[in-house]
VEXNUZA-352659 format. One record per atom (N, C-alpha, C): x, y, z. Coordinates in steps of 0.05 Angstrom, whole numbers, plus 5000, padded with zeros to 4 digits. Atoms other than C-alpha are relative to their C-alpha. Layout:
! VEXNUZA-352659
XYZ/...
! end
This chain:
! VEXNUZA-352659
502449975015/492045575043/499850284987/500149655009/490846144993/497750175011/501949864986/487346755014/496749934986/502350065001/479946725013/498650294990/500049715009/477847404970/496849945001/501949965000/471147654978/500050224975/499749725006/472448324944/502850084996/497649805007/477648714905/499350284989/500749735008/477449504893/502150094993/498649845012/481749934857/498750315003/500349634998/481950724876/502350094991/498349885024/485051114817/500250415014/499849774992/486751844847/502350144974/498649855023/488952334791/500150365006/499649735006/490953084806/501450194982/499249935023/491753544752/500350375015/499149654989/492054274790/500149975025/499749964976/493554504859/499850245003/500449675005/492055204888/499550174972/501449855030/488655404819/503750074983/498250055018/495755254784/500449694985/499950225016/496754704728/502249845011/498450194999/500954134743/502250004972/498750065012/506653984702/499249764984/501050345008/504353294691/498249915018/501850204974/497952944732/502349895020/498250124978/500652574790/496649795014/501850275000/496351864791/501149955032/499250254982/496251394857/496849885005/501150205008/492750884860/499949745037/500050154982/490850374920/498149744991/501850275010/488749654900/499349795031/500850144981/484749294954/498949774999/501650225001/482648614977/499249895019/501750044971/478448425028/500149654997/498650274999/480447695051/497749935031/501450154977/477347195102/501650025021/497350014975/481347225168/499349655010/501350304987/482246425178/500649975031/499550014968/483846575257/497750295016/501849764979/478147125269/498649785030/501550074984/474646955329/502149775019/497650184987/481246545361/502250105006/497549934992/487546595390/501649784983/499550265027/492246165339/503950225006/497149914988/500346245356/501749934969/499049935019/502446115287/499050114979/501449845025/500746535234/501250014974/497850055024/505146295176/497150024975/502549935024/498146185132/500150314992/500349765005/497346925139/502550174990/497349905008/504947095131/499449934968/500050125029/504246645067/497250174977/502049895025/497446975037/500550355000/499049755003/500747675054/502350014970/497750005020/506547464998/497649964968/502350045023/500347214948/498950354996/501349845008/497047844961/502050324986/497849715006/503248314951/500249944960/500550055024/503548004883/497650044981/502249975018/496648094856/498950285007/500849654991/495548824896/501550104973/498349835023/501549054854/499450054970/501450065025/499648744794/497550214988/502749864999/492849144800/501050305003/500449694998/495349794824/502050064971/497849885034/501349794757/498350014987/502049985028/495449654703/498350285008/501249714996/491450274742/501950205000/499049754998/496650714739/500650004970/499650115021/498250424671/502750114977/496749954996/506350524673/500849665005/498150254996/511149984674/501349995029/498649914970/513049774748/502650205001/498149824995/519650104740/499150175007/500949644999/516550774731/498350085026/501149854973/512750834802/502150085015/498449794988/515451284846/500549935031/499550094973/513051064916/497349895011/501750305001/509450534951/498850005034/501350064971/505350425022/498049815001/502950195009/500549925040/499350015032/500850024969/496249785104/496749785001/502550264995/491149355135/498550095015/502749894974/484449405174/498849655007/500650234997/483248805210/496150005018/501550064984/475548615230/499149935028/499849984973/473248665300/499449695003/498850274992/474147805301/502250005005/496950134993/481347845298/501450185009/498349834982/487448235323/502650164983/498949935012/492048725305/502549804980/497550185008/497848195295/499349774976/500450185032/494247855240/500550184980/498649935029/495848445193/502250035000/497149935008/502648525211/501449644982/499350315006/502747755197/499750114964/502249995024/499147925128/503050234986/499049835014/503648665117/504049904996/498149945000/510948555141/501749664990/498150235009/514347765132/501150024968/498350145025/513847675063/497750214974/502249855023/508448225025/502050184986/497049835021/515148655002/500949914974/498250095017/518248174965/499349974972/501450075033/513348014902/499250374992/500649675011/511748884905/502450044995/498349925010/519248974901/500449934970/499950175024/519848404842/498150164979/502949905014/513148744812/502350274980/499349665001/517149504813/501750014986/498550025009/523249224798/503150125012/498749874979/526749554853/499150075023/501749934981/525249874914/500750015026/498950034980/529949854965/499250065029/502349834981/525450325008/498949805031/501650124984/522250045073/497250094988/501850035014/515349985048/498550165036/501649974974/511250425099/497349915006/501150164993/505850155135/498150155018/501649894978/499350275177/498049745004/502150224998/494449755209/498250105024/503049944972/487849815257/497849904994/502550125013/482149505264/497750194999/502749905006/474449735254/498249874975/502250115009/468749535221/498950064971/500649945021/465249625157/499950304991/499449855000/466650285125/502450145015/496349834991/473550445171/501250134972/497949815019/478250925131/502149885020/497450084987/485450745141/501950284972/497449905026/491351275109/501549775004/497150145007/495750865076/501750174990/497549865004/502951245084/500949894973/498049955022/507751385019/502350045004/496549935005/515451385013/500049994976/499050105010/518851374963/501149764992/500050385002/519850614935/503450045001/497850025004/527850804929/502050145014/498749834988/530551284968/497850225029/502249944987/525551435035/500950245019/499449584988/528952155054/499250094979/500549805029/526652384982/496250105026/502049934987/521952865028/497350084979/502549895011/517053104968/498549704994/500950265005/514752304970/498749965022/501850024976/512052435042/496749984994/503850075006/504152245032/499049785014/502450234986/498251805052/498050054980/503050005023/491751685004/498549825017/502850034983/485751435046/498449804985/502050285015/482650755027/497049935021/503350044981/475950595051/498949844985/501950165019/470650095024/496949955023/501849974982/463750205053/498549715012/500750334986/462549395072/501049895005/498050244985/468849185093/502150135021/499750244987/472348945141/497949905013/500450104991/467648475157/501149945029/498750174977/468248135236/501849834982/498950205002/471047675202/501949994981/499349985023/474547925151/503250154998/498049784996/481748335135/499550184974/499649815025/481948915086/503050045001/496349995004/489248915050/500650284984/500749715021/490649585016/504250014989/497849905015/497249664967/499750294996/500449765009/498550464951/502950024985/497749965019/503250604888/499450324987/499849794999/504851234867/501350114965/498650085016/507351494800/501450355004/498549784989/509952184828/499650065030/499349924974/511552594893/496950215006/503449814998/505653074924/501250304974/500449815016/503153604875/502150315010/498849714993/508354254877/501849945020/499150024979/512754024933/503250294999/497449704998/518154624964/501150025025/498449984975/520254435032/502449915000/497950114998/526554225017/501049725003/498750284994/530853615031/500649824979/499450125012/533053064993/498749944966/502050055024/529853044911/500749724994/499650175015/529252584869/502649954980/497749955019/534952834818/502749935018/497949944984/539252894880/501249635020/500050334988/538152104908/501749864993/498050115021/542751534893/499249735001/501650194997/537550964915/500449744996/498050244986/541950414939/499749895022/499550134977/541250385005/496750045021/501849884977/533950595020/499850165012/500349794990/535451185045/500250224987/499449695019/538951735001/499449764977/
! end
């Protein structure tokens, strides 16, 4: 059964200076959210393929949403996280049902690449919870200036009954980065790692 959407939000994050110096270029990210029915809140339920299955629906229409807000062609994002907040009806294991089987595969298709493990955060709480949703790099997840999190919140959801789904796309690395390690120039983003 497809997901059951109450609510979708889009949070557009745009920095243009850091420590009272200009950016080279803004540095957009973007988290597209959708607050879904949980069809097993309030139960114990041993297969969760529904939720596997509306996690792959929702990877497809998050993406969708966060590319037009950043308003770049999938190729061009940089790096990618998503995470879940599940309502105090259901249980952690409904977002992994929701984040990890099959929500990759239509954000990779979206990006156009992406070899990356897609990082991940889930917990539950109640209306208004904050969740960071972590950043890698979508191609190479040692490129260290891609280390981040951007902070989704929506002040009425998760419902009991409800899951909040959160995509985070990225269309650069954090503002000014200088600790070293792996760049972007330096990557060869094949294997997910370098």
């Amino acid at each position: 059964m497809p997901a059951i959407i109450r609510k979708l939000s889009t949070i557009l994050d745009e920095t243009h200076r850091e420590m009272g110096r200009d950016l080279a270029r803004p540095i957009r990210r973007v988290v597209a959210c959708a607050v879904i029915e949980n069809p097993f809140a309030g139960r114990y339920v041993e297969d969760l393929s529904e939720l596997v299955a509306q996690g792959e629906e929702l990877g497809a229409l998050l993406a969708a949403r966060a590319i037009a807000a950043l308003g770049i062609p999938g190729g061009q994002v940089e790096s990618f996280g998503k995470a879940a907040i599940v309502g105090e009806g259901g249980e952690l294991e409904h977002a992994a049902a929701l984040l990890h089987p099959k929500m990759g595969a239509p954000v990779r298709a979206a990006l156009g690449k992406g070899p990356a493990l897609i990082p991940s955060a889930k917990k539950s709480g109640g209306p208004g919870t904050g969740i960071d949703v972590p950043l890698g790099h979508k191609d190479a997840a040692l490129v260290r200036s891609h280390f981040d999190a951007i902070e989704a919140r929506l002040p009425d959801a998760p419902r009991a009954n409800e899951i909040l789904v959160c995509l985070a796309l990225t269309d650069g690395g954090r503002p000014s980065p200088r600790i070293g390690g792996l760049t972007t120039a330096e990557m060869i983003g094949q294997d997910g790692l370098r």
